[in-house]
N, C-alpha and C positions, 0 to 999 in steps of 0.2 A: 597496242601499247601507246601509239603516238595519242592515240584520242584521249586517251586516260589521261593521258600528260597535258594536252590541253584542255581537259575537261578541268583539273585540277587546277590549274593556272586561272581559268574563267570565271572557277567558283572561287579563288581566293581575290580576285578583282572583283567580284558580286560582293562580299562580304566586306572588303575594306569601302568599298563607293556606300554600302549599307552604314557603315561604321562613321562614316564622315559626314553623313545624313544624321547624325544619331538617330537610324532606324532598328537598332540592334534588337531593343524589346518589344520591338511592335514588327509579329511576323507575317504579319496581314497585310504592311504597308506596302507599298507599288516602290522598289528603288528604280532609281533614275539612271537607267542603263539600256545599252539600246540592246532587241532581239539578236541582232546580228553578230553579236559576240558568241552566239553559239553555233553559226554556220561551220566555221574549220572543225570543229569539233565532229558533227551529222554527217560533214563532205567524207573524214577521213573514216567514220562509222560506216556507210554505204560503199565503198569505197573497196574496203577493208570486206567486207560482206560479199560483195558481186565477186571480188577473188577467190574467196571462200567458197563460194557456195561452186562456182565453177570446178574448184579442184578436187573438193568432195566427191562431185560428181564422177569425175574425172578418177577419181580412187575406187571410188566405191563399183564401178561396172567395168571395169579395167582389172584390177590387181586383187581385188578382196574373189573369194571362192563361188561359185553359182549360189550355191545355198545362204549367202550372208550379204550379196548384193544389198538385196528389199532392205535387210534388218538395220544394215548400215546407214542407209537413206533414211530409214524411219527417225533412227537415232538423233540423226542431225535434225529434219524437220521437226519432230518433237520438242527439240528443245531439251536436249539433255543440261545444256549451260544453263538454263535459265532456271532448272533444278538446282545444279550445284551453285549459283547466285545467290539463291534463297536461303539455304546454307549456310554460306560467306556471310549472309545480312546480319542471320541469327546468331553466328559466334562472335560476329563484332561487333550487336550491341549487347551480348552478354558480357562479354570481357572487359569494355568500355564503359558500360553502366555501373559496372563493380569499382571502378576506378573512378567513377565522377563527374566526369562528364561525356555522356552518352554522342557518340559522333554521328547519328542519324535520330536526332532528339526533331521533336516538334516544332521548336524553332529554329528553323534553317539558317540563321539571321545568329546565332549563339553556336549551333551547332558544328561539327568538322566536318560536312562534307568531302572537301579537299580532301582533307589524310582519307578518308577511304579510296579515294578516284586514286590517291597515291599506290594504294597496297594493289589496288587492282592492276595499276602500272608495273609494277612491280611483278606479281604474279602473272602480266604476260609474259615480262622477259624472261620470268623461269620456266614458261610455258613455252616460248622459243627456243632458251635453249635444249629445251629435254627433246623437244621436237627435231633440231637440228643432229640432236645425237644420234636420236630413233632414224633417221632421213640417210644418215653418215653408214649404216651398219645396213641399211635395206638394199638387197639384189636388183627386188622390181620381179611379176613374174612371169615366168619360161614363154615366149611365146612358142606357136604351133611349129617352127623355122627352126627350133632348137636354141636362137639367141636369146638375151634377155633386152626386157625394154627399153633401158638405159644404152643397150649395145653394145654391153660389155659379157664377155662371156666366162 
């Protein structure tokens, strides 16, 4: 969520440093900005990932059933997200196109990148919180001792 947020902040500084160039219509031209305004962005992406992908793991061979272990792991390395992104892509430049101005249009330099990096922001926090609820209601399961893993019985 945090990346999204300053993904969105970086493209709205990309756009106005474009803007102040009058590079708006020329989306070929080089604006005058440096690489490294995209570091916090990547830092808080890998970041955000190396946690991930640990606790996945960490779910998926721990708490999911013998038979759903593999399936569960597949899930995630496949990329199931990056199915439902594509998705996400194609309902918002349907809905956006119909409106007028397309927010993932060919010139990037015109177009809203930002308000998308927005909605994605967005959609993590409701992805957080669904997730904290799902987290709030789970046991955690039996281990062989009779307790449960959280150590609560």
């Amino acid at each position: 969520m945090l990346s999204m947020v300053v993904a969105a902040l970086v493209e709205t500084a990309r756009v106005n440093t474009a803007s102040k160039h009058d590079l708006l219509d020329t989306p070929k031209a080089i604006v005058s900005m440096s690489i490294w305004w995209l570091v916090s962005q990547y830092v808080l992406i890998g970041y955000g990932d190396c946690l991930a992908v640990v606790g996945l793991q960490e779910l998926f061979y721990d708490q999911m059933p013998e038979e759903m272990r593999s399936i569960g792991a597949a899930a995630y390395i496949v990329g199931v997200g990056s199915f439902l992104n594509t998705a996400l892509i194609s309902v918002v430049q349907a809905i956006t196109s119909r409106h007028g101005n397309e927010w993932l249009g060919d010139n990037l330099n015109r177009a809203n990148l930002n308000y998308f990096y927005w909605v994605l922001a967005g959609l993590s926090g409701v992805n957080f919180c669904v997730y904290m609820w799902i987290a709030k209601g789970n046991k955690g399961k039996e281990l062989e001792m009779g307790s449960y893993l959280d150590g609560k019985e």
